[in-house]
C-alpha positions in Angstrom: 0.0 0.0 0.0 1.2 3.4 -1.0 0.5 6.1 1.4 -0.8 6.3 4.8 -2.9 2.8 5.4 -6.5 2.6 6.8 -6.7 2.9 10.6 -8.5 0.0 12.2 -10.5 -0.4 15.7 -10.8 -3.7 17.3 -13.9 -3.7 19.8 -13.5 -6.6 22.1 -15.6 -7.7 24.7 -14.2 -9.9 27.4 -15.1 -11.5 30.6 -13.8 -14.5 32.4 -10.8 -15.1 30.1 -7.0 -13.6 30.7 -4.9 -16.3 28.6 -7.1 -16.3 25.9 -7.5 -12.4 25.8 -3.4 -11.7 25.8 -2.9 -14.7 23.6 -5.4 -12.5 21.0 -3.6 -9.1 21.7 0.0 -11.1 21.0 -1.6 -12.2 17.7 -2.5 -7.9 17.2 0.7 -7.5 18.0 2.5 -10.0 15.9 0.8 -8.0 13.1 2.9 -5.3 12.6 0.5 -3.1 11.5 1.2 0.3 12.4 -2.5 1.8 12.7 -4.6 -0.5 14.9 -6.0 0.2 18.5 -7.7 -2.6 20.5 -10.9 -1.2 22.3 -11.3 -3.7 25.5 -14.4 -3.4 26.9 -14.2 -5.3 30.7 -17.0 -7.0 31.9 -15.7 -8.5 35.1 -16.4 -7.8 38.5 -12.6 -7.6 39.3 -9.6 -6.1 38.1 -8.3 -9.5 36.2 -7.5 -8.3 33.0 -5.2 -5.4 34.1 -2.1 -7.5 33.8 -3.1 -8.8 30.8 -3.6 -5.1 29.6 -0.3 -4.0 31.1 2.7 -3.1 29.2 1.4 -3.5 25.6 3.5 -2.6 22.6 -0.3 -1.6 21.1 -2.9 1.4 21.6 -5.2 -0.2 23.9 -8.4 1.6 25.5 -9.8 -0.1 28.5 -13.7 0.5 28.5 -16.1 -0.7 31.6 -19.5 -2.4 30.8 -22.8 -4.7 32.0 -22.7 -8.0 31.0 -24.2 -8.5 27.5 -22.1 -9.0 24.4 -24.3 -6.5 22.9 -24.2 -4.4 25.4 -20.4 -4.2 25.6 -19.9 -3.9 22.1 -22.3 -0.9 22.0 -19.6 0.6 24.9 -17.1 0.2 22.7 -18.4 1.4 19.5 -18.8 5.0 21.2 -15.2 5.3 21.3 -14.5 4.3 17.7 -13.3 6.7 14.8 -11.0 4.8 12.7 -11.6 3.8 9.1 -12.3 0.1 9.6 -14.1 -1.4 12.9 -13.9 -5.0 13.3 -15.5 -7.1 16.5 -13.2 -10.0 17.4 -13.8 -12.3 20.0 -11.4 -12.6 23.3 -10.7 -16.3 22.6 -9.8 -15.2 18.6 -6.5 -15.5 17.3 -5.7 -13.2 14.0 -3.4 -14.8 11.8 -0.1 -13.4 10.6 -0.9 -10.6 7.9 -4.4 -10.5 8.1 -5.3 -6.9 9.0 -2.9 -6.2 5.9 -4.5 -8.2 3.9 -8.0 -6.7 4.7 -6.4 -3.0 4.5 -5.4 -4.3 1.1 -8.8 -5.0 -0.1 -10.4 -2.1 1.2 -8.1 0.1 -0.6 -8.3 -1.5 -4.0 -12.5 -1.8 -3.3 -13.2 2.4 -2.7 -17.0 0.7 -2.8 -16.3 -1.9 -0.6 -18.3 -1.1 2.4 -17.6 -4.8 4.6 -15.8 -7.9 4.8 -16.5 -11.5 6.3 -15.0 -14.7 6.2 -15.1 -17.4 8.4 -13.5 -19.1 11.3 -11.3 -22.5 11.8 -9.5 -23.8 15.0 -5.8 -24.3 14.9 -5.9 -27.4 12.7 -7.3 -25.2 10.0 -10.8 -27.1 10.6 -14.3 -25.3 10.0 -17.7 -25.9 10.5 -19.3 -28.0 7.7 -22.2 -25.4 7.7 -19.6 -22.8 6.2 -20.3 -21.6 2.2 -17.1 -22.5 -0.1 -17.5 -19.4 -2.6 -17.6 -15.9 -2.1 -20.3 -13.9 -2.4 -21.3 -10.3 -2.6 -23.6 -10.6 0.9 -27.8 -9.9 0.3 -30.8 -9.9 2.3 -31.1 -13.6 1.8 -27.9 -15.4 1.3 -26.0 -14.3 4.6 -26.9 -17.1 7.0 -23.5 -19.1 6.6 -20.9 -16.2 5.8 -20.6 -14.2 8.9 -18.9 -14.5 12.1 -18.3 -12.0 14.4 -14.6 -12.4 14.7 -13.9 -12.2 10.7 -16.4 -8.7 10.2 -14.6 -6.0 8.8 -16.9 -2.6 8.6 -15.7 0.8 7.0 -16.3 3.1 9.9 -18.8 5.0 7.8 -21.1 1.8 7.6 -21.0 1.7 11.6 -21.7 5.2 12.1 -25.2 4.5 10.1 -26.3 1.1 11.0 -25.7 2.7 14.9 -26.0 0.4 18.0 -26.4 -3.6 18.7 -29.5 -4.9 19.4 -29.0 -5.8 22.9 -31.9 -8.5 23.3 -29.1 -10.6 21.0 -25.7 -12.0 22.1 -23.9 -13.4 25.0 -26.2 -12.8 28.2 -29.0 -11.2 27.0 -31.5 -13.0 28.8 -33.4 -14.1 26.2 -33.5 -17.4 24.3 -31.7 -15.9 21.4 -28.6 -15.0 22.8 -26.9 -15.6 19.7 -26.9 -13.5 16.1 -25.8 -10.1 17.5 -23.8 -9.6 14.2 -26.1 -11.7 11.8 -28.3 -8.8 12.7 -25.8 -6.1 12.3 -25.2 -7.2 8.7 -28.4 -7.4 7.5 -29.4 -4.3 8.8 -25.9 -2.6 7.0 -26.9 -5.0 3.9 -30.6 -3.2 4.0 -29.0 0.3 4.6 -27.1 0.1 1.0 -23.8 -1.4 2.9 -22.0 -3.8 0.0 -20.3 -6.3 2.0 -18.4 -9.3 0.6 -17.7 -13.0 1.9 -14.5 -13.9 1.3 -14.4 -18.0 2.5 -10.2 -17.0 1.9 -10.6 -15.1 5.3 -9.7 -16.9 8.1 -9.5 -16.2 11.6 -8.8 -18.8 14.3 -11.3 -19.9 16.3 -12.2 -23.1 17.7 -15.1 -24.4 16.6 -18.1 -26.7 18.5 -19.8 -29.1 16.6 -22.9 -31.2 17.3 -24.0 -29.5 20.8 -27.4 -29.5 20.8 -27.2 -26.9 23.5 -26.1 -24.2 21.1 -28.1 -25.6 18.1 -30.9 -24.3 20.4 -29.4 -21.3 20.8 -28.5 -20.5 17.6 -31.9 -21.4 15.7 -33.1 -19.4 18.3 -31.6 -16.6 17.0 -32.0 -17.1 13.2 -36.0 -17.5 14.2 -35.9 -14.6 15.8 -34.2 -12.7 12.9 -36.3 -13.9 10.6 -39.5 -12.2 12.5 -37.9 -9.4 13.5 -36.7 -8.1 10.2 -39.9 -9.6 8.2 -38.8 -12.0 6.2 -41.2 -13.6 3.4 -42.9 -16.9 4.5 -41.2 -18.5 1.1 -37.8 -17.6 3.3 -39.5 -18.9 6.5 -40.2 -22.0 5.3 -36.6 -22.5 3.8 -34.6 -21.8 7.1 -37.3 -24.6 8.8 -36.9 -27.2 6.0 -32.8 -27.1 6.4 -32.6 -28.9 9.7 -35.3 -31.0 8.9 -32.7 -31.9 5.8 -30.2 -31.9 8.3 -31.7 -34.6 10.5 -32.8 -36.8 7.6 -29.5 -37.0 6.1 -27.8 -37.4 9.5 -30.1 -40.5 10.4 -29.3 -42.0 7.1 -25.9 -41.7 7.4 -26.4 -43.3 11.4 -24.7 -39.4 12.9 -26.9 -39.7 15.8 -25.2 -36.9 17.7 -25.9 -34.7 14.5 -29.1 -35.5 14.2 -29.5 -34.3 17.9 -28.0 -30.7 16.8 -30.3 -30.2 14.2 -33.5 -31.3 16.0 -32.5 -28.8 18.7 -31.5 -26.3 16.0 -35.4 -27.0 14.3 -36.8 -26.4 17.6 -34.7 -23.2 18.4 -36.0 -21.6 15.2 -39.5 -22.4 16.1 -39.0 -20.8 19.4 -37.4 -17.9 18.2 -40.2 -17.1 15.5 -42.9 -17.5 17.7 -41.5 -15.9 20.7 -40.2 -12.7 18.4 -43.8 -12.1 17.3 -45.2 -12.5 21.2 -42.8 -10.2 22.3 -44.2 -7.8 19.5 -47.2 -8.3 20.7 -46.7 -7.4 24.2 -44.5 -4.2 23.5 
């Protein structure tokens, strides 16, 4: 890059985790990039992440919040002004050359409002669930190309799509306490944003497979979403028939803990449909 490259703000929520949180701001580090400031927004009850903080060869801000992964992103995004905002998890690891790389693509792209890709664990290993081929993202095809921790937004896209919707996330409260940034995207995606999934985009992250637990969770979320932003019954009725697929094709193939997943996924997204439109109802 000729010139002086983008400036990038890393909003990070964090509770409960110090190795994981200084083994991501080592990774920062490791970058080399020279315009980059981590945003940590603290949600413990104690002081445990000051040594973590301490001593950094990076611009860090240290930020106070609630618990809520919304709500602590939302902290942090009032003290962002860079050119590109990004929202990495505290257990994330950036790989050499990434921000770079993304600076890189946003500079060649001037109409390049956002970037996604998706996340593997250490082995290189990701979800089955992920799309193989990028994609400029739409209203309908984002389901499977975002992840919070590989989202890159132009600042200008942040200062317009505004604030998290903080009955989503990490300790909400609510059954769908997942799709925080599944909701942010569409809602840039809506606003005009053009945001591309690049499947080349890796951040690590390790990845659960088969818990039923967050299969609930997550087709929690993706019911909600659907409800919440009005989504055509043809749509509807796509998302529902998917883990049905899912748990047809895992019985045949005798995946019995899969099968489990996707049931529990099916019943999430049925929960998080109907129980978007009650709480409509009782607003």
């Amino acid at each position: 890059m000729s010139g002086q490259p983008p400036s990038f703000d890393l909003v990070v929520a964090t509770v409960g985790r110090r190795e994981e949180l200084g083994r991501f701001l080592d990774s920062v580090a490791a970058q080399g990039y020279p315009r980059v400031r981590v945003v940590v927004v603290d949600q413990n009850e104690d002081d445990r992440v000051a040594a973590v903080l301490a001593d950094r060869a990076i611009a860090l801000v240290r930020r106070r919040s609630p618990r809520g992964l919304a709500r602590a992103r939302n902290v942090g995004l009032r003290e962002v002004d860079a050119d590109l905002v990004a929202f990495p998890d505290d257990d994330c690891v950036y790989p050499p050359g990434l921000l770079r790389k993304v600076a890189e693509r946003f500079v060649r792209a001037p109409d390049l409002d956002g970037l996604t890709g998706r996340a593997a664990d250490a082995a290189g290993a990701s979800s089955a669930s992920w799309e193989s081929d990028a994609a400029v993202l739409t209203d309908d095809n984002h389901w499977n190309r975002a992840n919070s921790a590989a989202v890159f937004l132009r600042g200008a896209v942040v200062a317009r799509v505004g604030q998290f919707d903080e009955r989503l996330g990490l300790g909400s409260q609510e059954p769908w306490a997942s799709g925080e940034e599944t909701d942010y995207l569409i809602r840039a995606v809506r606003a005009g944003a053009r945001i591309e999934y690049d499947p080349g985009l890796v951040v690590q992250h390790d990845v659960v497979e088969d818990d039923p637990r967050i299969g609930l969770r997550d087709g929690a979320s993706v019911g909600y979403l659907l409800r919440k932003h009005g989504y055509p019954t043809r749509v509807v009725a796509r998302m529902l028939v998917r883990p049905l697929g899912g748990i047809v094709l895992s019985l045949a193939r005798r995946d019995t803990a899969r099968a489990r997943y996707y049931a529990a996924s099916l019943r999430g997204r049925i929960r998080g449909y109907v129980g978007a439109s009650r709480s409509k109802s009782s607003a």
